[in-house]
N, C-alpha and C positions, 0 to 999 in steps of 0.2 A: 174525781176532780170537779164535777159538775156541782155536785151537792157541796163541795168547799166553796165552789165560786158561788152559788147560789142564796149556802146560810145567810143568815143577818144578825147570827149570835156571835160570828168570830170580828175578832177585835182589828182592826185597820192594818192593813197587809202595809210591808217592806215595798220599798223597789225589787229589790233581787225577787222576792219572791213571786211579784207579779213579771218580772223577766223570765221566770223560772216556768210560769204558767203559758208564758207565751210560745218557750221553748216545746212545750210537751204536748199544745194544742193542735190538733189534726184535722181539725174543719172550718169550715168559715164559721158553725154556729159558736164551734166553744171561743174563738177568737170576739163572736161578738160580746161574749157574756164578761170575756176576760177584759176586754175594752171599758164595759159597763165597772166591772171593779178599781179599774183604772181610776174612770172619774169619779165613783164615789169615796176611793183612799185617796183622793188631790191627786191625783197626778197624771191629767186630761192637758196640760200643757206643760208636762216634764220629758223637755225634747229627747233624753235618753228611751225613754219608754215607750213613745210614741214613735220612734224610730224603730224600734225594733216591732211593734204590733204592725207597721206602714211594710217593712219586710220580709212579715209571714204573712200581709195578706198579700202580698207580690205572689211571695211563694204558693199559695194558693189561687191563684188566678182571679181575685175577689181587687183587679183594678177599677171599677167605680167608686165601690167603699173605701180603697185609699185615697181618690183624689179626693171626696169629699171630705174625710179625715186631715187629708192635707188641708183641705181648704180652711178648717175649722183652728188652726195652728195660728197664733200674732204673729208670730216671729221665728219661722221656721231658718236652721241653721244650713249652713252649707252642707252639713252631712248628711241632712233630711232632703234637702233638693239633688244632689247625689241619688240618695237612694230611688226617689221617685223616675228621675229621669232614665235608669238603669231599668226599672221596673216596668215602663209602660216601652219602651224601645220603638218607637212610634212616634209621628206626627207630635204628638200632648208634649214626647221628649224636647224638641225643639222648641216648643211653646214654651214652656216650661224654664229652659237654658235662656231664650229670650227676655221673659219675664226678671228671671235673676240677675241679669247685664244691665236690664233698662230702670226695674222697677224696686233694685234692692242696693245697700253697700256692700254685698256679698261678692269676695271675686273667685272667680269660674277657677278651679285645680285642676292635675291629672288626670282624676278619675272626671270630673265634670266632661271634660273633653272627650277621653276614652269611654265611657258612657253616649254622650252626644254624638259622637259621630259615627259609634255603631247602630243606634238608633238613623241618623243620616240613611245607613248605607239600606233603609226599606224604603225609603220615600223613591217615588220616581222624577226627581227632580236633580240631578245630581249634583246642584249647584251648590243645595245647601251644605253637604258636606266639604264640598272643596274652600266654603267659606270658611265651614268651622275649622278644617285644617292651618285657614291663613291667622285666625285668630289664636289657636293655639300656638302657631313659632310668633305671633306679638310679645301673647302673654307670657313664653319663654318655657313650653312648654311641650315646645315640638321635636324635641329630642330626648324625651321622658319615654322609658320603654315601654308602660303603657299607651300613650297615646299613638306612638311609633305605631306597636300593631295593630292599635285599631286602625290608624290611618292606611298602613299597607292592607290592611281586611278590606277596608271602603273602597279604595282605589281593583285590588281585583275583582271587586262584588259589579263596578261598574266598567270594565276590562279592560282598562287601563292599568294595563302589565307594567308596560315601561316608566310610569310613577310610582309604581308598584315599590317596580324594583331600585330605583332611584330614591325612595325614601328608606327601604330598607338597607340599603347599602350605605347611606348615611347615619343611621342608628349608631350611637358610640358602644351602647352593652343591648343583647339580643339575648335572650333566653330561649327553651325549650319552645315556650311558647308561640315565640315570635319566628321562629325558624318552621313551624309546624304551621304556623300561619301562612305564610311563603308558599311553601310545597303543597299545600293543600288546593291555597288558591291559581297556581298554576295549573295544577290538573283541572280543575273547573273549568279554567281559560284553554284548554287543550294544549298547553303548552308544556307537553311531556316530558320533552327534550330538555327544557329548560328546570324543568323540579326535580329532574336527575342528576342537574350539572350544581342545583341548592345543595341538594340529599348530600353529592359527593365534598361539596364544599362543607356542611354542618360535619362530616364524618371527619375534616380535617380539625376543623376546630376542637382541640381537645378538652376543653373548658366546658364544653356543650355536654348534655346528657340526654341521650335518646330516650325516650319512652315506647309505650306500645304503641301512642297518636300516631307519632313519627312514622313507623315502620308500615301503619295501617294506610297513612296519607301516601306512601310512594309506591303501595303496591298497585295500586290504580293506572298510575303514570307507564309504570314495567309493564302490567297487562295490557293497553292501548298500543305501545313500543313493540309490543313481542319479544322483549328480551327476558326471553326465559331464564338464563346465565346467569345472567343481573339478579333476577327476579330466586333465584337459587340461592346466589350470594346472602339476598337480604332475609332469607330464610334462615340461613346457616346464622346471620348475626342474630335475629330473634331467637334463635336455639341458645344460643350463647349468654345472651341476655337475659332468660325463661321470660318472654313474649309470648313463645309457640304458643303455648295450651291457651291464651287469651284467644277468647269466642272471637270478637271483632277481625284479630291476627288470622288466626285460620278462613275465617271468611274471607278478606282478602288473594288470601292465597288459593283459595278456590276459586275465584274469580281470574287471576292470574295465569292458572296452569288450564282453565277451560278458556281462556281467549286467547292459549296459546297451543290450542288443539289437544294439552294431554288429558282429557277428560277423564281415565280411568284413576291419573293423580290423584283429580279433583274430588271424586267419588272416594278417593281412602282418606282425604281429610277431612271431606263429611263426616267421613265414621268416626272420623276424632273426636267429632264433639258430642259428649257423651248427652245431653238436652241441646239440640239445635234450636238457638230462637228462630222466630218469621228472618232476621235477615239475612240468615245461614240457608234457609230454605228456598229463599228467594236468587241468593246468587247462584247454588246449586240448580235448579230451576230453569234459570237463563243461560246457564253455563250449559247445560243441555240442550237447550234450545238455539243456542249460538252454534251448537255441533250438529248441527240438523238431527240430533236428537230428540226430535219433539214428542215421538211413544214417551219415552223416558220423560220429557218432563210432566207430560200428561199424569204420567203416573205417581210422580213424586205429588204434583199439584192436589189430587185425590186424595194421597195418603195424606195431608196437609190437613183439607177438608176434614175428614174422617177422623181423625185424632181433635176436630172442634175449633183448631185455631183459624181465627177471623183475619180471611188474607187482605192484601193491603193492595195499594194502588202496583206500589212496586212488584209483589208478586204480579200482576197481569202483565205487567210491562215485561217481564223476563220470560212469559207463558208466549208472548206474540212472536210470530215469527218472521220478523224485520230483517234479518240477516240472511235469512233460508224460506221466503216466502212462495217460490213457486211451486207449484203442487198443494199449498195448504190453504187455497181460498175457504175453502167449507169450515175448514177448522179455523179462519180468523173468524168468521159468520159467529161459528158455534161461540168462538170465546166474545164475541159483540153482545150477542144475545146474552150472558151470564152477565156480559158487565152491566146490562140493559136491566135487567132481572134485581142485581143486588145492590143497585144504585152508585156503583162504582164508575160508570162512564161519565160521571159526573169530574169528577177527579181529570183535571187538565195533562195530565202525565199520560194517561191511560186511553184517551180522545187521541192525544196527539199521535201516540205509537200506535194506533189502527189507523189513524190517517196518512202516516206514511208506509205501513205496507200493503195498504188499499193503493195507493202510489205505484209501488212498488211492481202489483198485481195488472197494473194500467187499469184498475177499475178507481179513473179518476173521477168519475162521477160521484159514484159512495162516498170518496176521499171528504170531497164538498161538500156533497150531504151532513155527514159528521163533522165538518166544521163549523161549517154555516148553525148546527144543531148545539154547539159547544156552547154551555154556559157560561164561562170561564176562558177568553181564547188570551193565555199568555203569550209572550215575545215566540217562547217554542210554538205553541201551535198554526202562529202565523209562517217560522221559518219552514215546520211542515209540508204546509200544503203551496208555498212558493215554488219551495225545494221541489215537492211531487208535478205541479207545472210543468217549470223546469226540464224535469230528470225525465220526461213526456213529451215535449215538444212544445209544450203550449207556452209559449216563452211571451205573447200576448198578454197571454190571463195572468200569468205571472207575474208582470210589470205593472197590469191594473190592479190585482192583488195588494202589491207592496206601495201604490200609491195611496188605497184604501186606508191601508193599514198607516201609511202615514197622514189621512185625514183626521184616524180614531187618533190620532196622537199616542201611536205606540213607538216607542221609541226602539229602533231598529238594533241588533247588537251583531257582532263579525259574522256570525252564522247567516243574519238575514243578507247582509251585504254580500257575502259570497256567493250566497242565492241570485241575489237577483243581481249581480256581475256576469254571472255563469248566462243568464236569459241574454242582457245586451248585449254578450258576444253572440249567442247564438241569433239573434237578432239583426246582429250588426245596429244595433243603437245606441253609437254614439253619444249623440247630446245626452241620453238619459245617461252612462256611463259615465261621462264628465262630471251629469251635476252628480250623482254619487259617490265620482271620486274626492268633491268638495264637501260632502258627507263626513267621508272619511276622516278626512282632514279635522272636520270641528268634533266630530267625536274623538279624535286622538286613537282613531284605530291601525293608521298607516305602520306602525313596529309591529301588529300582527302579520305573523308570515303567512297564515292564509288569504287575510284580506291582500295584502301587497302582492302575492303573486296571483291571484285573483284580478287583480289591477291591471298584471303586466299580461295575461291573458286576454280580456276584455282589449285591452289596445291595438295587440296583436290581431285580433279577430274583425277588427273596426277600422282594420288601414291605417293604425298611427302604430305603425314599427318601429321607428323614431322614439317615440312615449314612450315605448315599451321600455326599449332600452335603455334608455334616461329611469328607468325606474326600476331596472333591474341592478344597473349599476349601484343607485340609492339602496337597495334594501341590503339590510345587514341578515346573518344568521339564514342565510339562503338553504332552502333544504333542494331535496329531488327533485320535488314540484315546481319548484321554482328556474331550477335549471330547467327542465322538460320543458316551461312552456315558453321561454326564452326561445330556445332551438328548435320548437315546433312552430313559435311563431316567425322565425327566418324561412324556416320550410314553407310556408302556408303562402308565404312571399316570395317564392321561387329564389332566394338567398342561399343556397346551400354554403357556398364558399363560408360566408358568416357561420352559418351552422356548424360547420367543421373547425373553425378556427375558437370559437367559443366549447366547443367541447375538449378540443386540446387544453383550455384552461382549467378543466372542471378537477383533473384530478391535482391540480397546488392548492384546490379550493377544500380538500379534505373531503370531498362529499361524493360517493361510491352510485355509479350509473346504474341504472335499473333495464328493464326490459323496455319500458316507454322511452326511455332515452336513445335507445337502438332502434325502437322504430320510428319516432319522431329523425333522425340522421338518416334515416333510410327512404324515408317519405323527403327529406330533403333535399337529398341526391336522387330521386324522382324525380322531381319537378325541377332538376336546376339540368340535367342530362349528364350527372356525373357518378360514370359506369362504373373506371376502375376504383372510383372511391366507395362506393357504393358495396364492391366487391369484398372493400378490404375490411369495412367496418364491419359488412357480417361477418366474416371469417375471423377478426378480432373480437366479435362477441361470443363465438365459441368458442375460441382457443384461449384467447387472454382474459377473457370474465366468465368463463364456464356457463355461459346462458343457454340453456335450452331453447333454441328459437320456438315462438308461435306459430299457428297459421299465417296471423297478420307478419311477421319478418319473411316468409317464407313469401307470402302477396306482392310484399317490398321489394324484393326482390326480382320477382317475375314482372312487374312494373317498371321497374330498372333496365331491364335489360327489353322487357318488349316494348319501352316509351322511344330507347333508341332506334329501336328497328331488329334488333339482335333477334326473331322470333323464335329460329328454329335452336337457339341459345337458351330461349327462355323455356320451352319446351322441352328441351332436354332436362335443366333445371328441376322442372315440375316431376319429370321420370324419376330422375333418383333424390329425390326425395324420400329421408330417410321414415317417415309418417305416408297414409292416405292421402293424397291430395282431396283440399275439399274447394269451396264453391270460392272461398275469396280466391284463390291459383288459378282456376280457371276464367274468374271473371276477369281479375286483372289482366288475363291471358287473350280473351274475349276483346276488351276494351283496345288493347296495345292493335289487336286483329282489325277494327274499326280504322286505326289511326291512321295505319299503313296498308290499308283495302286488302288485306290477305284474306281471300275468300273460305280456300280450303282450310286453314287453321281456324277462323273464325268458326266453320261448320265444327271440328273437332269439340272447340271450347262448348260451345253451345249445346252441342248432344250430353257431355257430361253434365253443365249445367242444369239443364233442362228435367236431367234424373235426379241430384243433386238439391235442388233448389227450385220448383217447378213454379211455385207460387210468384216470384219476384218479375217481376213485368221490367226491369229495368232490362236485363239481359235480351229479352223479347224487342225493346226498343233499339239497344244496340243492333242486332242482327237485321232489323227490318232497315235502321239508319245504312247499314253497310252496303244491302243489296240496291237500297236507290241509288245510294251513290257510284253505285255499278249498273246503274241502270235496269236491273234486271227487278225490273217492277211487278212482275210475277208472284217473282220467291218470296218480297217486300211486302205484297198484296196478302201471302198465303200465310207469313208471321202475322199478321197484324190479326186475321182471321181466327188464330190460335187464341189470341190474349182475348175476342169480344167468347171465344167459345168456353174459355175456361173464365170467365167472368173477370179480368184481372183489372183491375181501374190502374191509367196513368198515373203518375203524379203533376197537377196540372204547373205550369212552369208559373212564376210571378218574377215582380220586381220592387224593392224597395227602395225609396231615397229619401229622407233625411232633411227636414227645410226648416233649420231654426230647430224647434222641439217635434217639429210633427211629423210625423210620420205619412208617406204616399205610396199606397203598393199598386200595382198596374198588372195585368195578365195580357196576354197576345190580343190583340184589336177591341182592347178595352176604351170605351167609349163613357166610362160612366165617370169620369172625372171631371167637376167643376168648371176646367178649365180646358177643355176635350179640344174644341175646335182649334185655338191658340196652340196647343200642342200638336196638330195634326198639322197645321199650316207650317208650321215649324220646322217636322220632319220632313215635307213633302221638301221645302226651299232645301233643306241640307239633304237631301238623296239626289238633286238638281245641282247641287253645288259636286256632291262627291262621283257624281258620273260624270261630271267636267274634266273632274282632277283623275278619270281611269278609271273608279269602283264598276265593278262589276256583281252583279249577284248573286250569290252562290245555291244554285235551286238542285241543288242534286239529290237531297235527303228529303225533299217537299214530296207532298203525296204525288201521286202518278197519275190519279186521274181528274187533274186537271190543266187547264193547259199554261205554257211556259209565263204568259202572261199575268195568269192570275197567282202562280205558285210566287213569282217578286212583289204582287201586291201581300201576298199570308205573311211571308218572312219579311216584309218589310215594317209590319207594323207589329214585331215579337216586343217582349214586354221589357227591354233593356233600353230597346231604341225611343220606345215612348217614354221610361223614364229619364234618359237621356235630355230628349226634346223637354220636358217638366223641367229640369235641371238648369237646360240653359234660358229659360225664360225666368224662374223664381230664385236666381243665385245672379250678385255683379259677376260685370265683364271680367275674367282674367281669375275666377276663384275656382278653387279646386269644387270637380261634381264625385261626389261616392255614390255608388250603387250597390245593393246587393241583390243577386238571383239566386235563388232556392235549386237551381240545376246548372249543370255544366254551359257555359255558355256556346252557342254555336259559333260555324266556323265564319258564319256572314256577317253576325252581331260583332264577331271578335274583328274583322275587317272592317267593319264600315266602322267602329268606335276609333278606331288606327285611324281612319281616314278623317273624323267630325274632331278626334283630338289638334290636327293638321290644320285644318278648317278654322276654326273654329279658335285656336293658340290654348285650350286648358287641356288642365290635368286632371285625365279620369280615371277614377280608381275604382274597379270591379272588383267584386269579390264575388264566385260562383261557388260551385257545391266543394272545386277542387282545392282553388288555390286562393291567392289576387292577381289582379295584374293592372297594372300602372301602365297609363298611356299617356303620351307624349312625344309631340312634334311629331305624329303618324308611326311612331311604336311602340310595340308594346314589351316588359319589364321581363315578360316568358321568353322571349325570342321566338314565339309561335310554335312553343315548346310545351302542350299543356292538356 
C-alpha cells in the first residue's frame, strides 16, 4: 500500500479508491501519506473525502491533525462538523457546535445535538448541557431517539435521576439502546431498585430486544440488592437467549453470586471462561476479597502476574480489603507499597480505596497522608476521606474538609452530601445542615433517597423533628432507611407513642422491617417508659418477623424494663436469655442500677462488666457516680483509684451551641471564651434568681473530698450551664437556645435548665449522649425519665 501511495508513475487515483485507502490504513503515518494523495488527485477540499480521512483520524486518536485539517476546509458541511464534534467529545465539542450556530448557515441536527451533549456530559459545568437540551426541544429535536439518550445519559452522568427519568418516560420510540442507557445509569446512581423496576418494565415491552449490554447492565444492580433469585432468573434468560458463554455476561454473574456470598458459584464460572480477560480476573479477585477470602485472591492476583498480564487500576481495587479490613493492615501496606512500586497509586480509583480502608483501620492519619499525596483527588476521593472523618468521629475535620473541597470548586455529588449530613447530625450542626439542605435543592439532589433520608436524619439529630417529618412525609419511594430513621428520630426525642403509631403504617407502605427498625422501637419505648409495649414489639419481632434478636434488642430490653424500675425483672431477663449475655446487658443493667441507687445489683453488673469489658471507663464512672450518691465515698474513692491504676482516661464532657454559623464549645469551668466574664455574671444572676424560685443543688455524685461548698461551685459552672448562659446573652429575647453535650447530661444541669427555662420564658433544647430533651415553662419533654 505504501509503495502505491508513494509512486509518481501511477495515474490520478478515483475518490473510491482513495476512500478505499483510507479504509485499509492502520496508522496515523499511512493516513498521512493517503492525505498527501488526496491533495495531489484534487481532492484536498472534496468534503466526502476529507470527512472520512477527519474519521479515521478520530479513530486513531491523531485529534490535533483533524482539527487542523478541519481548519484547512472553506466550507465545511454539516456532516464534517458532526463528525468533529463526535470526535473530540470535549470542551473543542462545544466550541465547535458554538461556532456552527453563530458563525455559519448551518443548522444544528440530531446527531449535532446527540453528539454535543454527550460531549456536555465531561465538562464540569453542567449548565452547558442542560442548555444544549433547551436548544434541541427549540430546534424540535427533543424527541428524536437519539438525542433522547443522550440527554437521559447527560442528565444521570450528572445524578439527576429524576430528569433522567422524566425525559425518558417522555420519548415517544426507545430502542435497545435507550433502555440500556436507563439501567445502566441507574446503577451508577446506586439506584438499584429502580433499574430493576426499568429491567422489569423493558421485559414487558415486547417490541424491545435484549441484548447481552442489557443483561450485563442489570446484573450490577441484583449483585448490590442481593437478589440472588432475581439475579438466577436473569441468568436462566441469558441461557435462553445464548448470552451465557458472552465473557462480559459471565463476569457479571461472577460478580453477582460473589456479593451474594456464593463464592464457590462464582469460582465455576470462572472456569467457564475458557481465556479469562483482566476484567474476568478482576471481578473474580474482588469477589474473593469481598468474602474475606483475601489468600485466595492473593493467589489469583499472582497467577495474573505470572502469566505477564499488566494489572489495572481495577484489579487493585478488588485486591484491597474495604469490606473485610480488619486483620489485614500489613497486607493493605504490602499492596500500597506494590502500588507505590508500579506507579499505579497514581491512578484516583486506587488512592481513594486505600484511603478508605485506612479509614476503615482508624488509621486515619495514613488515610490523609494518601490523600493529601493524591495527584488527582476526584469528587470520589474527597467523599473518601470525608466519609473516613466521619465513620471516625472526627465530624470537625470532616466539615472543614468538605468546605475545602468546596473552595477547590469541586462540585459535591449525593455521596459527598450524605457524608457530610452524617458529620452535622453527629455534630449537631445545624446551620451547616440547613445551608446543605439548600445544596441539595440547587443541585436537584432532594428525589435521591439516600440524600433525603440523610436529610430527615440530620434534622432528627439537630432538634428539628418537626423538619424531619415534613420531609419524611415529602419523600417518595421511602425504603428501610428511611423508615428507620423517621422512628429513630421520635425515639432520640423521647416520642415513642409517635414511634409506634408511625410504624403501624409501615407495613400499607409495602416496605418489610429490618432489625434496626426493632431496635430503633425498642430504644423508643426506652426513653418514652413504655414497658408493655416495649414487651410486645420484641416478642412480635420473633414470632411474627422471625428475627433473631441482637445483643443490642436483648440491651433494649434490659433498658426497658430497668429504665422503669422493673430490676430484679430485668435480671431475670438477662438469666434466660437464650445466648451469653455480653457487656451491652450488663451495662444497660448497670446504668438502670445507677438510676434507682440499687447498690447490690449495681455490684452484680459491674463484676461481670469489669471481666467482660475491662478497658471501658464508662462503667467505672457509673459505679463510682452511684456510691457518691450513696454517700459512701470510700467505695467511690477506691473505683476511681481503679481507672488512674489501669491508665483509663475519661472522656472529658463538652458543650456545643450554635450562634448564626459558628460554632461555641465550652467544657466544665471553662474560662477561655472571648466573652468569659459576661457569661460568668450571667450565670451567677440566674443561680440567684433559681435559688429564689427553690433550686437546690444536686452535689451527691461531686467528689468527696471536698467540701459541700465548693462541690456547688464545680457543678455549677458544668459545660451545659455555661453554654446556656453564652446562649442567653448572643440569641434575642424569647428565641429558642439548642445545645449539644457529648455525655449524658446530669441530674443538676437537667434541673437548673427546668428552672433558667421558667426563669428566663425560652425554649431549651438539649441534646446529650442519650436522647433530647425540650424545656419549657420549667419542664422538661422526658418527664425526668432519661
Amino acid at each position: 500500500m505504501k509503495s502505491a501511495i508513494t509512486s509518481t508513475y501511477f495515474p490520478t487515483r478515483s475518490r473510491n479508491f482513495l476512500l478505499q485507502l483510507l479504509k485499509k490504513s492502520t496508522t496515523v503515518s499511512h493516513l498521512t501519506q493517503t492525505h498527501a494523495q488526496i491533495i495531489l488527485n484534487g481532492f484536498r477540499n472534496d468534503l466526502s473525502t476529507v470527512t472520512k480521512l477527519t474519521h479515521r483520524l478520530f479513530d486513531l486518536k491523531a485529534t490535533s491533525y483533524a482539527r487542523h485539517l478541519f481548519l484547512s476546509i472553506p466550507n465545511p458541511d454539516l456532516f464534517l462538523f458532526n463528525v468533529l464534534i463526535k470526535g473530540f467529545s470535549n470542551a473543542h465539542s462545544i466550541s465547535l457546535y458554538a461556532h456552527l450556530r453563530k458563525c455559519t448557515h448551518l443548522k444544528p441536527d440530531n446527531f449535532t445535538y446527540a453528539f454535543a451533549i454527550a460531549s456536555a456530559s465531561t465538562l464540569s459545568d453542567e449548565k452547558v448541557g442542560i442548555l444544549l437540551h433547551e436548544h434541541a426541544v427549540v430546534d424540535g429535536c427533543g424527541l428524536d431517539l437519539f438525542v433522547g439518550t443522550a440527554v437521559v445519559d447527560f442528565y444521570l452522568k450528572i445524578w439527576r435521576v429524576d430528569t433522567a427519568r422524566k425525559v425518558f418516560d417522555k420519548m415517544p420510540v426507545r430502542d435497545t439502546v435507550s433502555w440500556n442507557s436507563m439501567i445502566s445509569g441507574l446503577v451508577r446512581n446506586c439506584c438499584f431498585d429502580d433499574a430493576v423496576l426499568v429491567f422489569g418494565d423493558m421485559l414487558k415491552d415486547g417490541g424491545i430486544r435484549l441484548d447481552s449490554t442489557t443483561v450485563a447492565a442489570i446484573l450490577p444492580a441484583l449483585a448490590e440488592l442481593q437478589e440472588l433469585i432475581l439475579g438466577m432468573e436473569v441468568q436462566c434468560l441469558a441461557l435462553k437467549l445464548g448470552f451465557h458463554s458472552y465473557v462480559h455476561v459471565l463476569t457479571g454473574l461472577i460478580s453477582l453470586y460473589s456479593k451474594c456470598g456464593e463464592i464457590e458459584a462464582a469460582k465455576l464460572l470462572f472456569g467457564e471462561i475458557g481465556k479469562p480477560d483482566l476484567v474476568s480476573y478482576n471481578a473474580m479477585i474482588s469477589g474473593y476479597t469481598n468474602n474475606g477470602e483475601s489468600e485466595c485472591s492473593l493467589r489469583l492476583f499472582k497467577q495474573l502476574l505470572d502469566s505477564g498480564e499488566k494489572v489495572n487500576s481495577s484489579t487493585i481495587v478488588g485486591l484491597i480489603p474495604a469490606f473485610h479490613p480488619f486483620g489485614y493492615l500489613n497486607l493493605t501496606t504490602c499492596i500500597h507499597s506494590f502500588c507505590v512500586k508500579s506507579g499505579i497509586i497514581s491512578q484516583s480509583s486506587v488512592s481513594t480505596a486505600l484511603t478508605t480502608v485506612y479509614s476503615r483501620l482508624n488509621e486515619i492519619k495514613s488515610a490523609r497522608l494518601l490523600f493529601d499525596e493524591s495527584s488527582e483527588k476526584t469528587p470520589a476521593s474527597w467523599n473518601a476521606m470525608i466519609s473516613g472523618y466521619t465513620q471516625n468521629g472526627f465530624t470537625e475535620a470532616a466539615i472543614s474538609l468538605f468546605q475545602e473541597m468546596q473552595i477547590c470548586k469541586v462540585s459535591p455529588n449525593p455521596v459527598t452530601v450524605t457524608s457530610i449530613l452524617s458529620a452535622c447530625a453527629q455534630l449537631g450542626a445545624l446551620s451547616l445542615g440547613k445551608w446543605v439542605h439548600g445544596l441539595v435543592k440547587s443541585k436537584n439532589f432532594e428525589t435521591n433517597i439516600y440524600v433525603s433520608t440523610s436529610l430527615i436524619d440530620m434534622y432528627a439529630k439537630c432538634g428539628g423533628i418537626r423538619e424531619a417529618r415534613e420531609l419524611f412525609d415529602l419523600t417518595e419511594g421511602k425504603n428501610v432507611v428511611t423508615w428507620n430513621a423517621m422512628i429513630s428520630g421520635y425515639g432520640l426525642h423521647g416520642q415513642g407513642q409517635d414511634a409506634l403509631r408511625l410504624f403501624s403504617e409501615m407495613p400499607h407502605s409495602g416496605v418489610a422491617p429490618n432489625g434496626i427498625t426493632f431496635l430503633s422501637l425498642l430504644y423508643a419505648c426506652s426513653h418514652s417508659g413504655l414497658v408493655k409495649e416495649g414487651e410486645e414489639i420484641f416478642q412480635s419481632m420473633i414470632h411474627d418477623y422471625h428475627f433473631e434478636p441482637l445483643p443490642e434488642h436483648y440491651a433494649c430490653m434490659v433498658d426497658i424494663l430497668g429504665r422503669a424500675g422493673q430490676l430484679e425483672k430485668a435480671l431475670k431477663f438477662i438469666k434466660e436469655m437464650p445466648v451469653e449475655p455480653g457487656a451491652a446487658e450488663w451495662g444497660a443493667l448497670l446504668g438502670a442500677c445507677v438510676i434507682h441507687k440499687d447498690k447490690k445489683l449495681a455490684q452484680l453488673a459491674s463484676e461481670r462488666l469489669f471481666e467482660l469489658d475491662p478497658e471501658n471507663v464508662g462503667y467505672y464512672v457509673l459505679l463510682s457516680n452511684l456510691y457518691s450518691a450513696e454517700r459512701n465515698y470510700r467505695l467511690a474513692a477506691s473505683v476511681r483509684q481503679d481507672v488512674k491504676e489501669r491508665k483509663l482516661a475519661k472522656i472529658p464532657g463538652c458543650t456545643l451551641i450554635e450562634i448564626g454559623e459558628t460554632p461555641h464549645v465550652f467544657t466544665s469551668g471553662d474560662r477561655s471564651h472571648p466573652q468569659a466574664l459576661a457569661i460568668y455574671a450571667v450565670l451567677e444572676e440566674l443561680i440567684r434568681k433559681m435559688k429564689e424560685a427553690g433550686f437546690q443543688t444536686e452535689t451527691d455524685t461531686a467528689l468527696h473530698d471536698v467540701e459541700e461548698e465548693e462541690k456547688e461551685l464545680l457543678i455549677n459552672v458544668h459545660s451545659e450551664k455555661l453554654a446556656i448562659a453564652f446562649g442567653l446573652i448572643a440569641t434575642d429575647p424569647g428565641t429558642e437556645i439548642r445545645i449539644f453535650k457529648n455525655l449524658r447530661v446530669c441530674v443538676d444541669c437537667h434541673t437548673a435548665t427546668k428552672f433558667i427555662s421558667k426563669i428566663t420564658e425560652r425554649v431549651i433544647v438539649v441534646r446529650d449522649a442519650n436522647r433530647f430533651h425540650h424545656f419549657k415553662d420549667g419542664l422538661c419533654s422526658c418527664g425526668d425519665y432519661w
